[in-house]
N, C-alpha and C positions, 0 to 999 in steps of 0.2 A: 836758252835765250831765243824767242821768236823772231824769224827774221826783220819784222819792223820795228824792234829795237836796236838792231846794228847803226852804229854810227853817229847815234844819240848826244848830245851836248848839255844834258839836263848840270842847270848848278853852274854852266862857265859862264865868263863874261867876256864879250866875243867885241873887237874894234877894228870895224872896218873902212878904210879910208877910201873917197870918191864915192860917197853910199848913196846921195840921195837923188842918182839914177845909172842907168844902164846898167851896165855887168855888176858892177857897185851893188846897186840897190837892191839886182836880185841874187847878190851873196846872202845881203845881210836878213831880208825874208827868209831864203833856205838856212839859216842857223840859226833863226828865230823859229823857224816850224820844226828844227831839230831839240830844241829844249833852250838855247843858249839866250843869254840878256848880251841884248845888243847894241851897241853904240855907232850909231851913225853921225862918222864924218867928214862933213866935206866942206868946202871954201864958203859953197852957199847955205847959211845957216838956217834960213830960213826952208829950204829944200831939206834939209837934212831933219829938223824937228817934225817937216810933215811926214818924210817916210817914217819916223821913229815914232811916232805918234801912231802911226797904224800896225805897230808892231810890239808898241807896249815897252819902246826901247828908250835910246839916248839921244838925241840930236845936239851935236857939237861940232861947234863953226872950229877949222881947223886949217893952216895956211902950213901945208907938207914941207914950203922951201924955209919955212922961220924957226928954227932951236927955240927962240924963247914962245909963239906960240902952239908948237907940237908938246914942250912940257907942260905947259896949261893944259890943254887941253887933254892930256893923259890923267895928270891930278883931277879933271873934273872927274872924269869917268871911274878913275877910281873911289872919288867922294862918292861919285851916284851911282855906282851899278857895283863896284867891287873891285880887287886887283884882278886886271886884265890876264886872261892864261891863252886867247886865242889872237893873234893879229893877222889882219886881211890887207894887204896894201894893193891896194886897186888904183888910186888913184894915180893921175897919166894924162899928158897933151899929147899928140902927134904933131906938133908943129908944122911948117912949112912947108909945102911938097915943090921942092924946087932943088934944081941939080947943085953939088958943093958953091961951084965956082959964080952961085948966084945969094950962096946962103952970109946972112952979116955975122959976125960973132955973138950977137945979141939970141938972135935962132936957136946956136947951140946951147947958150946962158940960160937962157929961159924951159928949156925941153931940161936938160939937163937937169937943173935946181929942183924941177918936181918927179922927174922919173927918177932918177937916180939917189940926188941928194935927197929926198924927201923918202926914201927909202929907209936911205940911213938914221936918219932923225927917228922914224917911229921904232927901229930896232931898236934902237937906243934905249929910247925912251921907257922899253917894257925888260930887256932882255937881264937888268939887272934882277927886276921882281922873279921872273923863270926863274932865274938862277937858283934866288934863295927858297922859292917854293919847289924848286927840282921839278919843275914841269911847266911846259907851254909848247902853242902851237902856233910858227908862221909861214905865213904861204905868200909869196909875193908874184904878183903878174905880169911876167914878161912877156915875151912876145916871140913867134916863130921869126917875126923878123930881127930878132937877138941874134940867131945861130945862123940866117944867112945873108942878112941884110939886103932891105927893101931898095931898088933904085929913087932918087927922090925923095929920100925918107933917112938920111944919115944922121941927122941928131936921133931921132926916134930910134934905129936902127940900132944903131951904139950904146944907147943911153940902157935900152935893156938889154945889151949884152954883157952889159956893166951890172944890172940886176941881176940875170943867170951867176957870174962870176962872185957876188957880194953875197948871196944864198951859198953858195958852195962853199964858200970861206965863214961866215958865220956858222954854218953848218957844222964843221970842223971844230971851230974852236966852241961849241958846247955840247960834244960829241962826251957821252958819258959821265956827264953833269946831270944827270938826273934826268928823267924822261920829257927832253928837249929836244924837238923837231924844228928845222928850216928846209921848205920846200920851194922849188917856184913851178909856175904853167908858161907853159907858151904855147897863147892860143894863136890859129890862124885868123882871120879876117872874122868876126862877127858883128850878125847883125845890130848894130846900135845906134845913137844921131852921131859918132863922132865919127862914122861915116859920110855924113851929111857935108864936113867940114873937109873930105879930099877932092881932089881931083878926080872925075867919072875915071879917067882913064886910069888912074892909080887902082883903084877898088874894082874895075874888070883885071888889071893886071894880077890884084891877088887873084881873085874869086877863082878866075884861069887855071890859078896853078896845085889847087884843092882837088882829087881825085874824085871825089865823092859830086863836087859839081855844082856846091852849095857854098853860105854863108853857116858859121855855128851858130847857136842860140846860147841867150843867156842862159838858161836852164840847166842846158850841159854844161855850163863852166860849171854853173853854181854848184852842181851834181858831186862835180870831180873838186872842191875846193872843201866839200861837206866830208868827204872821206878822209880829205889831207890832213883837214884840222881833228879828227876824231882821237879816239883813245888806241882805237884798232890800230891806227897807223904810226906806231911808236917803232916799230923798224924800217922806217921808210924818210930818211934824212938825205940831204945834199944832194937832193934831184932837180930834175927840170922836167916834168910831164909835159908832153907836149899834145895839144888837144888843136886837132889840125888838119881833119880829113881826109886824113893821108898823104896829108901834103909833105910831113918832117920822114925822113928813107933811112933817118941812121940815129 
């Protein structure tokens, strides 16, 4: 095998949520330029048909916090591209950047309902089909501030620590069920617009604490997301990669 076949996705069909921008959107490109039929979806349906349109993929309007529409929209995808064998959950708010004793309980309801629960919804949604096809691959996107948490940033914070923790447990319980992988990332601070939405001072406080003295790019997530999901990485279960510029020490 020549090296620029490693890592190939030729024949899957690949569902990645939050697709049709930032990190998202340039997952669902790099699994699309790896061989894979891709379904892009996000809240904005319209946003999602146009990435999938340029990719020769899926675009489906998908609300991560709602049981009954993440099962639609799983059925569509399976109508039109095939059963799903790779999922991507990308999709994620940062919420509020404000200290506890300023945050409403609504903050946490709302951060929570899509990083966390909307998590579980699309495992759900596909892990019974892995099952019986004895193969799939998910990678879900936590966040460095999972394992140390961000000041400012506790719903966020939590919500993917709750993601790290729901990968390693799912990870387990399809541990030898057939070549069934559950992975997560936690990236440091990358460059994207939901930057745009913190606080200056929040985003020098990450960027600060990166060794390397940068922002990541989508490219390298997408990089390290295209290997999770491959064939190559069938001994590689109940982790948490953390893509971080040296910023995660243990």
């Amino acid at each position: 095998m020549s090296s620029d076949q490693y890592f190939q996705l030729d024949g899957q069909v690949a569902a990645v949520t939050g697709a049709a921008q930032g990190i998202g959107e340039g997952i669902a490109r790099r699994l699309h330029q790896a061989g894979a039929k891709v379904a892009v979806l996000d809240l904005d349906e319209s946003a999602a048909r146009s990435v999938a349109g340029e990719i020769s993929g899926l675009g489906v309007a998908c609300d991560v916090t709602s049981a009954t529409l993440v099962s639609e929209a799983f059925r569509r995808i399976e109508s039109g591209l095939g059963p799903v064998s790779i999922l991507v959950n990308n999709a994620g708010i940062a919420g509020r950047t404000v200290p506890l004793w300023e945050l409403e309980e609504r903050d946490l309801d709302a951060v929570y309902a899509v990083n966390l629960k909307g998590v579980f919804l699309t495992c759900r949604a596909v892990i019974r089909g892995m099952l019986e096809r004895r193969y799939g691959r998910i990678v879900n996107v936590a966040s460095i501030a999972g394992k140390e948490g961000n000041p400012n940033m506790l719903p966020y914070s939590s919500s993917k620590a709750g993601v790290i923790a729901l990968t390693k447990s799912l990870a387990k319980e399809v541990a030898g069920k057939g070549d069934i992988t559950v992975n997560s990332i936690a990236p440091a601070v990358i460059r994207t617009k939901i930057l745009d939405g913190l606080a200056a001072e929040t985003v020098q406080y990450m960027v600060s604490r990166i060794p390397v003295g940068r922002t990541g790019t989508i490219e390298e997530v997408a990089a390290l997301i295209q290997y999770l999901v491959s064939r190559e990485a069938s001994f590689t279960t109940g982790q948490c990669y953390d893509i971080s510029g040296g910023r995660a020490t243990y």
